[in-house]
C-alpha positions in Angstrom: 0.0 0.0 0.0 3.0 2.2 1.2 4.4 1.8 -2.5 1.3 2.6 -4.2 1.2 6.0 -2.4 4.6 6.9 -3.2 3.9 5.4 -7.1 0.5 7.7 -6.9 1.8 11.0 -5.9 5.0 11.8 -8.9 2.2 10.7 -11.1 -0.2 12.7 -10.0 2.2 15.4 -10.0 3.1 15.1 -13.3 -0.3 15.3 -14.6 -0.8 18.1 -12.9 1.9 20.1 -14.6 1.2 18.5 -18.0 -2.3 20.0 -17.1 -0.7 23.3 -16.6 1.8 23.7 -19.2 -0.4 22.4 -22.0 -3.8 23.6 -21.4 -3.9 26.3 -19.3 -0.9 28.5 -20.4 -1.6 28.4 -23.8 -5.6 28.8 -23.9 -4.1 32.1 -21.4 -2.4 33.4 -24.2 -4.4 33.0 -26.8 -7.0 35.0 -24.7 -5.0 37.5 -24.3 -3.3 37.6 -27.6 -7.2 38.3 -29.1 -7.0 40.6 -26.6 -4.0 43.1 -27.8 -5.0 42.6 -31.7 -5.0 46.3 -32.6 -3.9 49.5 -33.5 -1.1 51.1 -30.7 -0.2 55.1 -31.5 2.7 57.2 -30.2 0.1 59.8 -29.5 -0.1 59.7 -25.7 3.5 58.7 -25.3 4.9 59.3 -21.5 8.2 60.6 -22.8 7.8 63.6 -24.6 11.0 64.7 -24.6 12.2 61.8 -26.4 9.6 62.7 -29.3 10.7 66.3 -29.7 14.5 65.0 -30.1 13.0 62.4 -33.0 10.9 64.6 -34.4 8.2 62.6 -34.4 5.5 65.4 -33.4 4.4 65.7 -37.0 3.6 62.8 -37.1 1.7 60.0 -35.8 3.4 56.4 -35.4 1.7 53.3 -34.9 2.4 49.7 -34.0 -0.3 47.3 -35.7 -0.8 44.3 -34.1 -2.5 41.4 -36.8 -4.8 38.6 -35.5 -2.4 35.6 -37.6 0.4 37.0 -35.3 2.2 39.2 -37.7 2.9 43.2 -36.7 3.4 46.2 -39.0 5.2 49.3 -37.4 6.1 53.0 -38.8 10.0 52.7 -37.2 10.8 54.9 -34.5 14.7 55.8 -34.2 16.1 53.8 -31.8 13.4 51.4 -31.6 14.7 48.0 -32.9 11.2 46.8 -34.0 11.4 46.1 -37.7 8.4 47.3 -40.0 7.0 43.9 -40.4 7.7 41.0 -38.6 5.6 38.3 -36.0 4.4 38.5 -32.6 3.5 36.4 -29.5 2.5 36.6 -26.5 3.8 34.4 -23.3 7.5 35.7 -23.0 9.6 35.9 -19.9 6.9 37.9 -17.0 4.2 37.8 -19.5 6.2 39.9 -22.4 5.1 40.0 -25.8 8.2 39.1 -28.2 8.6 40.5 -31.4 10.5 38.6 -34.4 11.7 39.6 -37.3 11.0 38.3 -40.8 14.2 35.5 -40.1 12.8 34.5 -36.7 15.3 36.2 -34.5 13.8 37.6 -31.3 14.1 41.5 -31.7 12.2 43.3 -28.9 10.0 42.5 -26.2 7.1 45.2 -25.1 5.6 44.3 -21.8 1.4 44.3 -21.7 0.0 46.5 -19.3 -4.2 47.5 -19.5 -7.3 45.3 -20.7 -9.8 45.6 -23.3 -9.3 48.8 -25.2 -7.7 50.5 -22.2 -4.7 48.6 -22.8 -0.6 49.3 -24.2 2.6 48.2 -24.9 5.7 49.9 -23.3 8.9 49.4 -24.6 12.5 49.6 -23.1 15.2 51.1 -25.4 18.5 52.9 -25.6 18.7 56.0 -27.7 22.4 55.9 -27.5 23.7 52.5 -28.6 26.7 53.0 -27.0 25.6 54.3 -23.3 23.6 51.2 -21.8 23.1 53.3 -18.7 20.8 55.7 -20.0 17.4 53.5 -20.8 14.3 55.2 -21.7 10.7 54.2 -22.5 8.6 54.2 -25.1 4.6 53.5 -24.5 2.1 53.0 -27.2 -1.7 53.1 -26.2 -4.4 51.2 -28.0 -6.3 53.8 -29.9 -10.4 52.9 -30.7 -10.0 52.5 -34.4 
């Protein structure tokens, strides 16, 4: 009896992280990848300072994200998202991961919001050769 307990509980365990790992985590981020499917717009961006040194008051940029997990994206200096490329959701502390056209990992914009009250911020250094000075970049879910 002793050994059936001890035989009972890894498998038990197992199953239970199967469970996790291929049902719930993935029906998680498909849920929330249906969720983010959208336009994004520089307009309400926190740093404004970082605009006015682009230039990028004249005009609006926007991030859209594609249901069949491809992006499109009006480049923003120092921004290393390409203008097309695929997107997914379930990165390291719930980051969405961008790829390029070759597969590479790229970027990674962390999710913050629900609905249509939601964004994507992005972390980025405007001088590629001072890693110390990090700045971010938010792009807000316009109703469109």
């Amino acid at each position: 009896m002793t050994g059936l307990i001890f035989l009972i509980i890894p498998i038990f365990c197992y199953g239970l992280i199967q469970f996790w790992y291929k049902i719930v985590i993935p029906n998680s981020n498909d849920r929330i990848s249906n969720e983010f499917v959208g336009v994004y717009s520089t307009h309400k961006v926190k740093s404004k300072k970082f605009l006015k040194r682009n230039g990028l008051f004249d005009k609006e940029r926007f991030l859209i994200l594609k249901e069949d997990g491809t992006y499109e994206f009006d480049s923003i200096p120092g921004v290393d998202l390409w203008k097309r490329g695929k997107w997914q959701t379930g990165g390291i502390d719930g980051a969405f991961d961008f790829y390029n056209n070759k597969g590479d990992l790229i970027e990674r914009g962390m999710p913050f919001g629900s609905g249509d009250n939601c964004g994507l911020e992005f972390d980025f250094y405007p001088n590629p050769k001072d890693y110390k000075k990090r700045e971010n970049l938010t792009l807000i879910k316009t109703n469109d």
